[in-house]
Structures are given as structure tokens and as C-alpha cells.
C-alpha positions in Angstrom: -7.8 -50.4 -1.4 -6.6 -50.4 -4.8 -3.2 -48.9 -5.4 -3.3 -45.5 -7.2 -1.7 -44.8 -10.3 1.6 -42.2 -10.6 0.5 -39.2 -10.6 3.3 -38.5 -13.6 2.1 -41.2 -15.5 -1.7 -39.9 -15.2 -0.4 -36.7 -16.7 1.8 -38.6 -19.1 5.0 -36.4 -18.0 8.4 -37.5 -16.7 9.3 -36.7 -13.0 11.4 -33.6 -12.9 9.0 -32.0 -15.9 8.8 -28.6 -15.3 5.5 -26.3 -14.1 4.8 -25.7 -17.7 4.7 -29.2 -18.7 2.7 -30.2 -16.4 0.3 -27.8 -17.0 -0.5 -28.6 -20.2 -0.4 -31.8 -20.2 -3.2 -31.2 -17.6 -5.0 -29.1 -19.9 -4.8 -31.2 -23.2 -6.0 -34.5 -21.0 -8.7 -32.2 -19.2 -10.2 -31.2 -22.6 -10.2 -34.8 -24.1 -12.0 -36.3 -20.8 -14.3 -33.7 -19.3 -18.1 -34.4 -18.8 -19.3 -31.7 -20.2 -16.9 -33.5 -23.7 -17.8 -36.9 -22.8 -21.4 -36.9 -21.3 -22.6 -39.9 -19.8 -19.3 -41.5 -20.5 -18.2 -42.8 -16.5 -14.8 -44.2 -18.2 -14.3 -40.4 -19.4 -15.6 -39.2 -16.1 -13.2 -41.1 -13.9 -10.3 -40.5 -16.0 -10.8 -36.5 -15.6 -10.9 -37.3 -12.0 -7.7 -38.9 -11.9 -5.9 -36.6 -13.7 -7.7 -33.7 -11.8 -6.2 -35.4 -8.2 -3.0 -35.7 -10.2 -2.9 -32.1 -11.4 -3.7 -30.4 -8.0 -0.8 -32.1 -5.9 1.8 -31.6 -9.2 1.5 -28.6 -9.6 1.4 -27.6 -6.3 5.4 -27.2 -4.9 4.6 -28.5 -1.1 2.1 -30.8 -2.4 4.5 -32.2 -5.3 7.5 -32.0 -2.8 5.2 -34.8 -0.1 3.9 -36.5 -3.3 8.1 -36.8 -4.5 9.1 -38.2 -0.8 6.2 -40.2 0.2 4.7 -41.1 -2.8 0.7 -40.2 -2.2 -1.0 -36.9 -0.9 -2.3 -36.0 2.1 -3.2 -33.0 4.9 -1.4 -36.1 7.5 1.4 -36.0 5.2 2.1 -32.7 4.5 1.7 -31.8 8.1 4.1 -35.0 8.8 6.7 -33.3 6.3 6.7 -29.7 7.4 6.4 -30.8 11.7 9.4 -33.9 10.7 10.4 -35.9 13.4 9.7 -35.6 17.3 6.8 -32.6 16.5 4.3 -34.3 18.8 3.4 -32.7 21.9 1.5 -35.0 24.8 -1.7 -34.5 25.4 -2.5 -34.7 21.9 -1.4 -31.3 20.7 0.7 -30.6 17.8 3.6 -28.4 18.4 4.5 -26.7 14.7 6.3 -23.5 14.8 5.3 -23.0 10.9 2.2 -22.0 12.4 3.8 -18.5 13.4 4.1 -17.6 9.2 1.7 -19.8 7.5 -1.9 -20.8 8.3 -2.1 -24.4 8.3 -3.6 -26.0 4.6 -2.8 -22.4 2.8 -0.7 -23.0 -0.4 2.6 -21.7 -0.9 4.1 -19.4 -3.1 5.6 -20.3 -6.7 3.6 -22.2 -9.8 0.0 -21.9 -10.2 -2.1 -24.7 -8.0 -5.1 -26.3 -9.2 -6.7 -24.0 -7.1 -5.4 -20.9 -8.5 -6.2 -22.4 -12.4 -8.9 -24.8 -12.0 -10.8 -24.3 -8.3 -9.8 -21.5 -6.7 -13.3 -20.7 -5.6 -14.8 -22.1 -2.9 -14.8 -20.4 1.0 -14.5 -22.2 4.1 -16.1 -22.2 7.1 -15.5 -22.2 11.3 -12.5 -20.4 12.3 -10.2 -20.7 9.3 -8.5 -17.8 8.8 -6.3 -18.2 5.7 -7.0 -15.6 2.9 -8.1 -19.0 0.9 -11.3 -19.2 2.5 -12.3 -15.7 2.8 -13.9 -13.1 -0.4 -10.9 -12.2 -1.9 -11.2 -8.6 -3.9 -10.0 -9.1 -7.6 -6.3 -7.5 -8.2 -6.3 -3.9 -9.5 -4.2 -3.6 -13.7 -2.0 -0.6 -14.1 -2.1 0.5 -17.9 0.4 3.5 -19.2 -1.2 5.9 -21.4 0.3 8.7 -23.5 -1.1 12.2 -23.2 0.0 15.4 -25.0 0.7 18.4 -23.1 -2.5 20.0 -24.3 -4.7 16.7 -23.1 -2.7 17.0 -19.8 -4.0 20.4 -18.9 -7.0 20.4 -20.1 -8.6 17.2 -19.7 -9.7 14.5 -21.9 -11.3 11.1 -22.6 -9.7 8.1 -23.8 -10.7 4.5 -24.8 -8.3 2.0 -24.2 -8.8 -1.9 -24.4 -8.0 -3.8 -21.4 -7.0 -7.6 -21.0 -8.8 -8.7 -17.4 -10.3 -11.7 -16.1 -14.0 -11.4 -15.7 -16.5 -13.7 -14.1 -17.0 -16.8 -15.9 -20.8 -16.4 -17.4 -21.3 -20.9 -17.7 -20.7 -21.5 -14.1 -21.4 -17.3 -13.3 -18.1 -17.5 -11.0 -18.6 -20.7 -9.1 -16.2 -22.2 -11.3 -18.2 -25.8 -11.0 -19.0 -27.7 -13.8 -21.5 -30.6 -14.4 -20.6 -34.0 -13.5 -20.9 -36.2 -10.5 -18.9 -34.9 -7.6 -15.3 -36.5 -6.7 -13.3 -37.1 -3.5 -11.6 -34.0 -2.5 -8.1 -33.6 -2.7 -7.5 -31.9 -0.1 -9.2 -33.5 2.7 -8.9 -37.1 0.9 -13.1 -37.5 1.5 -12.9 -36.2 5.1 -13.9 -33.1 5.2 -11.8 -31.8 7.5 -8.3 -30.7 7.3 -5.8 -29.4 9.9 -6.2 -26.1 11.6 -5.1 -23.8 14.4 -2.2 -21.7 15.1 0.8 -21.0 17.5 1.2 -24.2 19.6 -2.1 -25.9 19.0 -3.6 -27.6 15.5 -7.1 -29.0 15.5 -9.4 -30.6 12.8 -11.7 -27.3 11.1 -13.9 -27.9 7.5 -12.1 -28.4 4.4 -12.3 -25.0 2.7 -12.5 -26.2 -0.8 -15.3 -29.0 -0.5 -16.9 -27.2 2.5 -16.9 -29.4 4.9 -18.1 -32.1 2.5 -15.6 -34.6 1.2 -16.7 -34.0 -2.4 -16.0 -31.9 -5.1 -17.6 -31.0 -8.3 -15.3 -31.2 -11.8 -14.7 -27.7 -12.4 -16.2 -25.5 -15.2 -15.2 -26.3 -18.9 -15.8 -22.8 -19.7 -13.0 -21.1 -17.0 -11.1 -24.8 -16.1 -12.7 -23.9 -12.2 -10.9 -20.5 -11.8 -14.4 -18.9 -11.8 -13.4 -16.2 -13.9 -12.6 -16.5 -17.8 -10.0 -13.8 -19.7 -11.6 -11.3 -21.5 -10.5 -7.9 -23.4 -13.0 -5.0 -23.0 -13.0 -1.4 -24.0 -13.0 0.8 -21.7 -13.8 4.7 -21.4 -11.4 6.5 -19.0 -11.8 10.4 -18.1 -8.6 12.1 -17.6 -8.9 14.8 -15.1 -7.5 18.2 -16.5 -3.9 19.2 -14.7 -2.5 15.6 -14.4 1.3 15.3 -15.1 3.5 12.7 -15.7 3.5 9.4 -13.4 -0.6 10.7 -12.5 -2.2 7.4 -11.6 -6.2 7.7 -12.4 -8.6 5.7 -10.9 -11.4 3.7 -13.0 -13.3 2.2 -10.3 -14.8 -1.5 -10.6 -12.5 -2.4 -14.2 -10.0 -4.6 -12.6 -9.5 -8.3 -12.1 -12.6 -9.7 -10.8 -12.7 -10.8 -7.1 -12.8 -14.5 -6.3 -15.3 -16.3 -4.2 -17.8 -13.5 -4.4 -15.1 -10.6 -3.5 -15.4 -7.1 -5.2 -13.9 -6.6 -8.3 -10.5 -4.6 -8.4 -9.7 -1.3 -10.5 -8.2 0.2 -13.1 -5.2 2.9 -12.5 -4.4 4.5 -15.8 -0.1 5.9 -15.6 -0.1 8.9 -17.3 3.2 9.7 -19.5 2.7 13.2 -20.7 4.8 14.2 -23.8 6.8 17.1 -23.9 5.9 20.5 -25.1 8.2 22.3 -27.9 6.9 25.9 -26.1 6.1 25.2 -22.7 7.6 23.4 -19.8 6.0 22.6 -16.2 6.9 22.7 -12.7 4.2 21.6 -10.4 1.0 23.4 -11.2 3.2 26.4 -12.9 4.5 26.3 -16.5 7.4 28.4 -17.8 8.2 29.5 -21.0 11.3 31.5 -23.0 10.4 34.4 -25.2 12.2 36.2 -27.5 12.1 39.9 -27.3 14.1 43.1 -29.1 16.7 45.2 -28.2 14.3 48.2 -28.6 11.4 46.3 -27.0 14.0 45.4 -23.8 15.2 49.8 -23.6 12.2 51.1 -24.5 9.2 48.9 -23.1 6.3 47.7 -25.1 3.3 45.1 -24.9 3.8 41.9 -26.4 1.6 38.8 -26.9 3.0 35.4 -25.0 1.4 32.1 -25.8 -0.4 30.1 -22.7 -1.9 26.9 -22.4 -5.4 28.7 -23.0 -4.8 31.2 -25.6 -2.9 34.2 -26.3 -1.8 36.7 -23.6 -0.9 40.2 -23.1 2.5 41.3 -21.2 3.3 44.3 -20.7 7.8 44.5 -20.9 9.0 47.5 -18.6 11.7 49.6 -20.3 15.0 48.4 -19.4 14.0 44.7 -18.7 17.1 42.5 -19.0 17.7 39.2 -20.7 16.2 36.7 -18.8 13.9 38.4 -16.6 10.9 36.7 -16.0 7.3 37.9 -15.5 4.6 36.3 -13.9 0.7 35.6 -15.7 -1.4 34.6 -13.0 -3.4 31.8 -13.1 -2.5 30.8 -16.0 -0.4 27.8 -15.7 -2.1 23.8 -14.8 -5.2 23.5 -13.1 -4.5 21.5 -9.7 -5.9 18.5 -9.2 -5.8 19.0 -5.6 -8.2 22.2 -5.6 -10.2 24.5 -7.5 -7.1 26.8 -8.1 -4.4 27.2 -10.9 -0.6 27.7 -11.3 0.9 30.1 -13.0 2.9 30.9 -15.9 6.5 32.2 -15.6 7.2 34.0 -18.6 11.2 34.4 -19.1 12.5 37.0 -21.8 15.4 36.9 -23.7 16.7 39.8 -25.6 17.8 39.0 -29.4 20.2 41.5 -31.5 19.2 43.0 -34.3 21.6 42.0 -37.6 23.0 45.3 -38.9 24.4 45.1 -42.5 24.0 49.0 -43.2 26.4 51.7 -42.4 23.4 54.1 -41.2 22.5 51.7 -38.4 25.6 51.1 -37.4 26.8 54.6 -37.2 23.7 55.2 -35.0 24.6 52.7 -32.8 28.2 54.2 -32.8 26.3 57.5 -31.8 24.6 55.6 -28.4 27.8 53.8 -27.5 29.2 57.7 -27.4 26.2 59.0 -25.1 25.7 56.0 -22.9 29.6 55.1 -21.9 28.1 52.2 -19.3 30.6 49.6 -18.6 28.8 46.8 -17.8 32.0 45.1 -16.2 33.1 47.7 -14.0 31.8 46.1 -10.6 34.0 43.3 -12.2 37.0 45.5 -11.9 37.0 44.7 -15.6 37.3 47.2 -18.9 
């Protein structure tokens, strides 16, 4: 068998590049030699074959670490690197205690595989249970949106654009492209790759060529992810009574699934801004009103502002400065049931400027017939 080329020098990057290098010098060579750029071309063809096997074990850390120390890629290998020396177990068991965390074959975390850019998209079969081979649902995207205080309570619509990955519409989510099928990387043509758990491996189906050694070049249009980025406007109702840090629900506008999973959703964050009248606690909303001296002795019926209009209280005589009186119903609108809060309405008595003798002799004239000491219980003059 003809001896492979380096992987770096496929890619045209030095060992050590980083993740980002690597991926796009993949990207750049994958654009210059794809089929669906070079049809009929088998030089071009071969070349983007190369530099796809090259790709998927670089910028894979497990793979790239067994690439680094052995110099080739395989499930043997990797297995080999992660059971080390000794691991066999007679009888013709394996013996691999990674099998307690990590399902054998699934990726690990850190830079973006092949996979996860260009062929994250095909299931497996048998009794594999990684995540890798199952319907995956698509991620939900959390957006913050700004409300008024007047939106909060009272409900309102907004459109918002949304950057989200939807289903590629060439390959309609495959993430295939055209081109005559390849060896798989990850079986290396077998069609089988390592499986099991606990203390026993066995041979299962390759999840990503199905049990079939070969893979097709993945699609120009989404580079095999199956889904392509998109930004879409989207129509969200806010519910009326939602408050700051609200989360609401727009079901199906998410990240789209992979292999045929359901699409995730969109939770809109609601930041609500601050009110120069009225504040809120819970479902009830408070507010300070000023009153007079003569409205506070005497009594009188006032109007107070509310979220829905203009109310009528009615101020008992003697109320005292910061007394607070209660409007029923008519604070927030709970999102929990069909009820609302209520508005606490707090008064606060102003004084009157007096810059005539007349009203302050008059007032001289009350001090005289209503000697109240309001610091007596203090044991105060």
C-alpha cells in the first residue's frame, strides 16, 4: 500500500497550527477541489478526498493527538492509545475503564470535528448508544429584548431578527454532496468500529458511513453540517404581565435538529425598563403621591395614575404622610392566572409656601387651638 501523505502537508499547515488554521486551510482547499467546483475532474476529486481524511483526524483533538504519536488514524489506534499497555483481557475481551464516561468512537470535547462542520449527519445503527448516532434536537438561542413598562403589562408584539442555523435546502439536511463516495475515516473502509461498554468492547456499524465503508463528499452548499446559517425575522408575542428576566417561548425557531431531530426554540429575555411613576413588586405596583396639607386634615378625592388609566381615591381626613392605600386589581396581570395585582398607592403630604402675613397668622391661630406635641411619647418638647 502506498504510503499516505502528512496530513499537515495535505492542509498545507505547520504541525502545532492552531484549530483555526487548520480550519481554514481546510476550507480554502475544500472550495478549490470540490466536485460540485471541479466536475468530472478525478485529480480534483481525489485531492478533496485527501484533504477531507486530513481534515477530520486534525481537527479532531483525540484523533490529531493518535495521528501526532503514531503517525496514521485509526478506531485500532485510538483504542490502542486510550486502553495503553497491558489493556487486553483473555478470552478476547477488552478491558477499558474509559468505557465508564465515554461511549466508545464518540468525539471529545474542544475544537469543531469534521463531523461537527462538514458530516455531522449521519445515524448509526445496532446497539450504539452514543448521542452521535441518535436524532439529536437542534439547540434552543436565547435573545434579550427591551420592553417598556407599559409593553410589560400590557402585552405586545415584537419582530426581532434571529441568526440560526436552518436545514441546508441543496442536500435538504443530509449534508451529502455529489461525487463518488470515499473510504470512511472513521472505520478506515470497514464498516465497523469499536463498541460496548463497562468491561466488554465488540465490533457494532460505523455510525457515520452506516455500516458501509464509504462516504459521500459532503454538501458544497452547508460543507456536510446539514444545516446552512441563516438570519430570519421572526414575530414573537409578549404575554401581558411579564417582568424583567421573563423568558418567552417561541416554539420551533431554534437551531435545527441534526439527523432528522426536531428543531429547538426560541426563549426571548425580557429586560423591562424602568418606570419614572410606577414601580413593581411581583404582580403589585406602587406608586408615591403627593397630596396637601388640607387634603391630608380634611379628606378629599383625588385622581392617582394606574397602569390602565386614571383612578379615583378617596384620602380620609387625617391620613398621614406615607400612608398607603390599596386599588384593587389594578396592578400586573399574572402570568400564572387569570387574576391581577394590585396597586399600592403611598401619599406624601407637601407644605404649602406661605409668603403672606394673613396665612401665616392663621396658621399661628391653629398652632394656639391644636397644642399637639407630636414628640411627647418621645419624652421630647
Amino acid at each position: 500500500m502506498a504510503q499516505r501523505e502528512d496530513y499537515y502537508n495535505l492542509l498545507g499547515v505547520k504541525r502545532g497550527a492552531s484549530e483555526d488554521d487548520i480550519k481554514k486551510a481546510y476550507r480554502r482547499l475544500a472550495r478549490k477541489y470540490h466536485p460540485d467546483v471541479n466536475p468530472g475532474d478525478k485529480v480534483a476529486e481525489e485531492k478533496f478526498k485527501q484533504i477531507s481524511e486530513a481534515y477530520e483526524v486534525l481537527s479532531d483533538p483525540k484523533k490529531k493527538e493518535v495521528y501526532d504519536k503514531f503517525g496514521s488514524y485509526s478506531e485500532n489506534l485510538r483504542d490502542a492509545a486510550s486502553k495503553g499497555a497491558g489493556a487486553g483481557f483473555p478470552g478476547g475481551f477488552d478491558f477499558n475503564f474509559g468505557d465508564y464516561t465515554a461511549a466508545p468512537g464518540g468525539g471529545a470535547g474542544g475544537g469543531p470535528s469534521i463531523k461537527d462542520i462538514f458530516s455531522d449527519l449521519f445515524s448509526g445503527s445496532g446497539t450504539r448508544t452514543s448521542a452521535q448516532s441518535k436524532h439529536q434536537r437542534g439547540a434552543d438561542i436565547e435573545l434579550p429584548v427591551s420592553l417598556t413598562f407599559e409593553d410589560a403589562i400590557n402585552g405586545t408584539t415584537k419582530t426581532i431578527s434571529v441568526r440560526r442555523n436552518d436545514i441546508c435546502a441543496r442536500c435538504n439536511g443530509s449534508g451529502e454532496g455529489n461525487g463518488s463516495p470515499a473510504t470512511c475515516i472513521t472505520c478506515q473502509g470497514t464498516g465497523k468500529v469499536s463498541g460496548g461498554g463497562g468491561f466488554f468492547s465488540f465490533d457494532q456499524p460505523c455510525p457515520d458511513c452506516k455500516g458501509t465503508g464509504k462516504r459521500r463528499p459532503p454538501c458544497n452548499e452547508c460543507f456536510g453540517r446539514g444545516t446552512v446559517a441563516k438570519t430570519e425575522t421572526v414575530t414573537v408575542r409578549i404575554p401581558a404581565g411579564v417582568d424583567t428576566g421573563s423568558r418567552v417561548r417561541a416554539a420551533g425557531k431554534g437551531e435545527a435538529g441534526k439527523r432528522g431531530g426536531p428543531t429547538g426554540d426560541l426563549f426571548i429575555i425580557t429586560n423591562v425598563a424602568p418606570h419614572p411613576i410606577f414601580t413593581r413588586k411581583g404582580d403589585n405596583i406602587e406608586c408615591v403621591i403627593p397630596i396637601t396639607l388640607t387634603e391630608a386634615a380634611l379628606g378629599a378625592k383625588i385622581e392617582v395614575p394606574t397602569v390602565s388609566g386614571k383612578a379615583q381615591l378617596r384620602i380620609p381626613p387625617g391620613t398621614q404622610s406615607g400612608q398607603r392605600f390599596r386599588l384593587r386589581e389594578k396592578g400586573a396581570p399574572s402570568l400564572r392566572s387569570n387574576h391581577r395585582g394590585d396597586q399600592y398607592v403611598e401619599v406624601k403630604i407637601t407644605l404649602p409656601k406661605i409668603i403672606d402675613e394673613d396665612s401665616k397668622e392663621l396658621l399661628r391661630q391653629f398652632a394656639k387651638r391644636n397644642p399637639e406635641n407630636p414628640r411627647a411619647a418621645m419624652g421630647l418638647e
